[in-house]
N, C-alpha and C positions, 0 to 999 in steps of 0.2 A: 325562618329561612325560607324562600321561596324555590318552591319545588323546580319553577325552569332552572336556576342555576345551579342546582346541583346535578353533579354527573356521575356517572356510576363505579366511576374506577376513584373518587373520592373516599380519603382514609373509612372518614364517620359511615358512609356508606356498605363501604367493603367488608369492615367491622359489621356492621348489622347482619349484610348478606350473610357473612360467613359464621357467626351465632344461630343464625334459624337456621344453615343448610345443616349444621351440629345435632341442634335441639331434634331435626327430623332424622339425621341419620343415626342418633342412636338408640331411634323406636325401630325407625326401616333402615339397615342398613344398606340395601338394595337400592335404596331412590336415587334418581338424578335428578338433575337439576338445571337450568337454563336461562337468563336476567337477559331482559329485553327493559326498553323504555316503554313507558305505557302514558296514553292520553286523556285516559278518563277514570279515574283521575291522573294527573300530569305527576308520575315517579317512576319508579325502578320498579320493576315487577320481576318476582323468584317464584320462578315456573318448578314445580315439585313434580315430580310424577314417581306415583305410589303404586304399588301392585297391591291394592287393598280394594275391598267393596265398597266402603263408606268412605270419600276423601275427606267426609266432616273427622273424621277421626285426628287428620293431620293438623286441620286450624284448632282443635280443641287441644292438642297439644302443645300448640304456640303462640295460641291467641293471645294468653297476656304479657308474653315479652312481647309478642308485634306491636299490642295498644301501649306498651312502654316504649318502644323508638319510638312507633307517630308520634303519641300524643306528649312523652315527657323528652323524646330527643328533638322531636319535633323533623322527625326525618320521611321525607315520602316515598316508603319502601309498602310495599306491597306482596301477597304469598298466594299465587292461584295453584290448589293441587289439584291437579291430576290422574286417572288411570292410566294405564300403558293405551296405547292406538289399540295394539293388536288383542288387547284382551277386550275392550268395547267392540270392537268387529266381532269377536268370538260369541261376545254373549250377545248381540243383535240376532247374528246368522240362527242362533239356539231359538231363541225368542222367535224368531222371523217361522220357523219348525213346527211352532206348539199352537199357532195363533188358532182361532176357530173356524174360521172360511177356509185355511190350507187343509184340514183336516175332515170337514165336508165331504161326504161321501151321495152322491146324489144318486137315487134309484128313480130311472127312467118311467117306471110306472107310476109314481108319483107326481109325474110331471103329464101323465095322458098321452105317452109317446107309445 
């Protein structure tokens, strides 16, 4: 089946999406979730977002029903997880805090002044 004509409010579709947003909500039952169309590759994309560290946690836990729609339903559905927005800003602002030039303490007489 060729990925332009399928759409995303289609059964076989909707069936997939709603299997993986399952499969993730009953590790995180906190995630949401989002389905946009995507062009590279050309499918359905189910945007996860997880309040976890590692987002590999999330495709390790669905990656082989996902390679079972692509590849045996032959459906082109797609799963990008996610952090929260506001917890990557949190831990940048932290990081941004600890770097080694912000913490540089410069004594003038070491510069000949």
């Amino acid at each position: 089946m060729n990925a332009e004509h399928i759409k995303q409010d289609e059964p076989r579709i909707q069936a997939a999406l709603s299997e993986l947003q399952e499969l993730i909500q009953q590790r995180w039952p906190e995630a949401s979730f989002d389905v946009s169309h995507g062009e590279d590759p050309e499918g359905v994309y189910l945007g996860a977002t997880v309040d976890i560290d590692d987002t590999d946690e999330v495709m390790d836990a669905i990656i082989d029903r996902l390679l079972d729609i692509q590849v045996e339903q032959r459906l082109p559905v797609y799963v990008i997880p996610v952090r929260p927005t506001q917890r990557v800003i949190e831990e940048m602002r932290a990081r941004a805090k600890t770097l080694p030039w912000q913490k540089a303490v410069v004594d003038p007489a070491t510069l000949g002044l």
